[in-house]
N, C-alpha and C positions, 0 to 999 in steps of 0.2 A: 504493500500500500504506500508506504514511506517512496517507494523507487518512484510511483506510479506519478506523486503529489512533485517528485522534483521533476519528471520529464515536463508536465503541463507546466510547473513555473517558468521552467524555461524555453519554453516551444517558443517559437516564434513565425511571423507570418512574410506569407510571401513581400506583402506590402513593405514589410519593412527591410526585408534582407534586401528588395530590389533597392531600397531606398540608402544605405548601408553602402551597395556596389556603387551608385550613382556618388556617394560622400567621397569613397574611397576613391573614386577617378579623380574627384575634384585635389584632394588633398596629393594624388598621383602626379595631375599636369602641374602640379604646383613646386612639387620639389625637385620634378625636371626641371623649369626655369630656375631654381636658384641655383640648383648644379651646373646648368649650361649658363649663365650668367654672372655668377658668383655673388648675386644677391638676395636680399632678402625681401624684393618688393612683392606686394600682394598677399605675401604672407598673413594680413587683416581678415582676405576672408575666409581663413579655417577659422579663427574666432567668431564670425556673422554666423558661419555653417554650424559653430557648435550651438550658441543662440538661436539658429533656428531649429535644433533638433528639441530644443529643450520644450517648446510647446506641444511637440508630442510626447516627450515623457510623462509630462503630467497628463495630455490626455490618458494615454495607455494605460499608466496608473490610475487614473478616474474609472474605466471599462473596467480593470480588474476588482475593483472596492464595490463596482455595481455587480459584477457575475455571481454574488451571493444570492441565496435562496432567502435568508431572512437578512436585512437590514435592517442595522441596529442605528440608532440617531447618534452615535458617534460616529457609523462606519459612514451615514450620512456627510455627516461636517466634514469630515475629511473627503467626503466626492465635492462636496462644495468647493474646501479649499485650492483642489486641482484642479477646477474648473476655476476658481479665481486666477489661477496662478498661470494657468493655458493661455488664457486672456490678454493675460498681462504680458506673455513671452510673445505670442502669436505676429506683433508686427514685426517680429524680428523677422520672419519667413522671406513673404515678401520684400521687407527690405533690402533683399541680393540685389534685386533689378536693380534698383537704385545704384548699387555698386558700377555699374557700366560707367557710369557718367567718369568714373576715374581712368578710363581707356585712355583719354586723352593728353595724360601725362605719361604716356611709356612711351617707349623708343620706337619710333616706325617700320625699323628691321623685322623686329620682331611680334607686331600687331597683330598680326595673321595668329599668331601662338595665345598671346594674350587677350583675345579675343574670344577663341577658343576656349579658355583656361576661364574668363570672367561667365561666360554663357555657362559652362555647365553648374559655376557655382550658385549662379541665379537659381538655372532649369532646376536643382537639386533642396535649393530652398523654399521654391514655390512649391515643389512636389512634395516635399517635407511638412511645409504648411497646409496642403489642401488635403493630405492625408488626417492631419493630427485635428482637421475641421470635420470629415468626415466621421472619426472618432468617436468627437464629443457631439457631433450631430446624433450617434449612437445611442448615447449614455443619456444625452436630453430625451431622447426617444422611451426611455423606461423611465422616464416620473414626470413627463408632461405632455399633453397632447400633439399631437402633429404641428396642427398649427401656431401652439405657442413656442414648440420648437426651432418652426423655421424664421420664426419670428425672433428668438435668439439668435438665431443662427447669422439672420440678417444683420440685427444690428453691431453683433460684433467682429463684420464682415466691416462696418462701415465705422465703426471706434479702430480697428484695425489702421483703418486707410488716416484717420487724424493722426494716432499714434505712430505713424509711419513717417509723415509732414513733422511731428516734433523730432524724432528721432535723426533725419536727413539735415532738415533745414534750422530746427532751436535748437538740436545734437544734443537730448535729454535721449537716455535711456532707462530701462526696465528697472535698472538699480534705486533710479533716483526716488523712487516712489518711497523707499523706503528711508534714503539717506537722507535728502530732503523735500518731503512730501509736500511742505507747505507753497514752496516757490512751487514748485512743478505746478500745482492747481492752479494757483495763480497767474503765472504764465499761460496756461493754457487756456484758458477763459479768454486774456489777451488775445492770444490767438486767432480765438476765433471771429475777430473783425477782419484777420489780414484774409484778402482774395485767393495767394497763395496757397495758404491751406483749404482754402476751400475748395478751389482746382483738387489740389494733389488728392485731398479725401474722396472727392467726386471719383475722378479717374481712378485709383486704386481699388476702389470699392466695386466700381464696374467690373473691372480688368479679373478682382478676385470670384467675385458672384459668378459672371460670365463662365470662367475658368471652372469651379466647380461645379454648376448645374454641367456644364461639357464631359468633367469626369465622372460624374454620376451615370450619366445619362450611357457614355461610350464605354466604359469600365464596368462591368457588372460584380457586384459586392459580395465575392467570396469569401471576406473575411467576417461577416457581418454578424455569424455567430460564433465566432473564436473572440471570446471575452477572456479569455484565460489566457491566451496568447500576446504577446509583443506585439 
C-alpha cells in the first residue's frame, strides 16, 4: 500500500513532462550562447522561466489538496491559499513575451540565435501559464458553479494582464506584495489613470483568453482527472 501511495505522489502528467522538455530546451539554447560567446547575457530568463513555473506549482498543489474524498476546512484554506498564491505568480507566465522587447540590444551576428533562444522562452512561459490556468480552472470547477468559475477565471485573466503592465513598465514584482505592500497598492491605483496600462491590460488579456479558449478547444483534456498527478 505504502509502495502504491509513493508511485501516485509522484506520477506525473504528460502536461507537464512536455512542459519540463520545452524548460529544459530553453535553459539548453541558453548555455550554448554563453559557451559560444563567453557570456553571461540573457541568463535573466531562467529566472522569468523559474517564476513562471511557480504558478503552476501552486496550482498543482491546489488539484492535489482538492482530490480528497472529504474536505476538511483547513485542507480548504490551504486550497484557498494556493489559489491566492497562483494569482499572484500567474503574471509572471506571460511576462516572457515581454522579454522580446530586449532583442534589441544583442549583437546582430548573432540575432538569428537569440531570437530563437528568447521565443522558446516566451512559447515555454505562456504554455507554463495557460496550463497552471487550466489547473485551477479544475479545482474552481469542484466548489463552484461553471459559471462563477469562468467568471474567475476571467477576471484573473484580466488582473493578470495589469499585473503584467506593473511588472514590465513600474518593475514591481510578486515579492513586493509582501515586502512593501502598502506602496505597491498605492501605486497601483495610480496606475490606473495612465493609458498605458490600460492598453497593455487590454491586449494581454485578449492575447491570454484568446490563447486559452484555442487550447481548450484544440487540446482535448486528458489530464483532467489525474488530481493526484503533477
Amino acid at each position: 500500500m505504502q509502495s502504491n501511495q509513493i508511485k501516485v505522489f509522484f506520477r506525473i502528467s504528460r502536461a507537464t513532462l512536455s512542459l519540463a522538455l520545452l524548460s529544459a530546451l530553453c535553459c539548453l539554447l541558453l548555455i550554448i550562447r554563453a559557451v559560444q560567446t563567453e557570456q553571461l547575457r540573457g541568463l535573466f530568463l531562467l529566472w522569468n522561466l523559474f517564476l513562471a513555473w511557480m504558478p503552476l506549482f501552486f496550482a498543482l498543489v491546489a488539484r492535489r489538496l482538492s482530490s480528497s474524498v472529504t474536505i476538511s476546512k483547513s485542507k480548504q484554506t490551504l486550497i484557498l491559499v494556493n489559489l491566492g498564491l497562483w494569482l499572484l505568480f500567474f503574471p509572471n507566465a506571460p511576462y516572457l513575451i515581454t522579454d522580446l522587447i530586449h532583442l534589441g540590444e544583442y549583437e546582430r551576428h548573432i540575432l538569428w540565435f537569440d531570437t530563437v533562444g528568447f521565443f522558446v522562452a516566451a512559447l515555454a512561459g505562456v504554455c507554463t501559464g495557460l496550463y497552471s490556468l487550466q489547473v485551477t480552472h479544475q479545482v474552481l470547477n469542484q466548489f463552484v458553479s461553471n459559471t462563477l468559475a469562468w467568471f474567475i477565471i476571467a477576471a484573473s485573466i484580466v488582473l493578470s494582464g495589469f499585473g503584467l503592465y506593473l511588472g514590465r513598465f513600474v518593475r514591481f514584482n510578486s515579492w513586493d506584495l509582501f515586502t512593501n505592500p502598502f506602496y505597491l497598492f498605492r501605486k497601483s491605483f495610480q496606475e490606473l489613470q495612465n493609458p498605458l496600462a490600460i492598453q497593455t491590460t487590454l491586449v494581454f488579456t485578449l492575447v491570454v483568453s484568446v490563447l486559452y479558449v484555442s487550447m481548450l478547444i484544440l487540446i482535448p483534456n486528458r489530464d483532467a482527472n489525474l488530481k493526484n498527478a503533477a
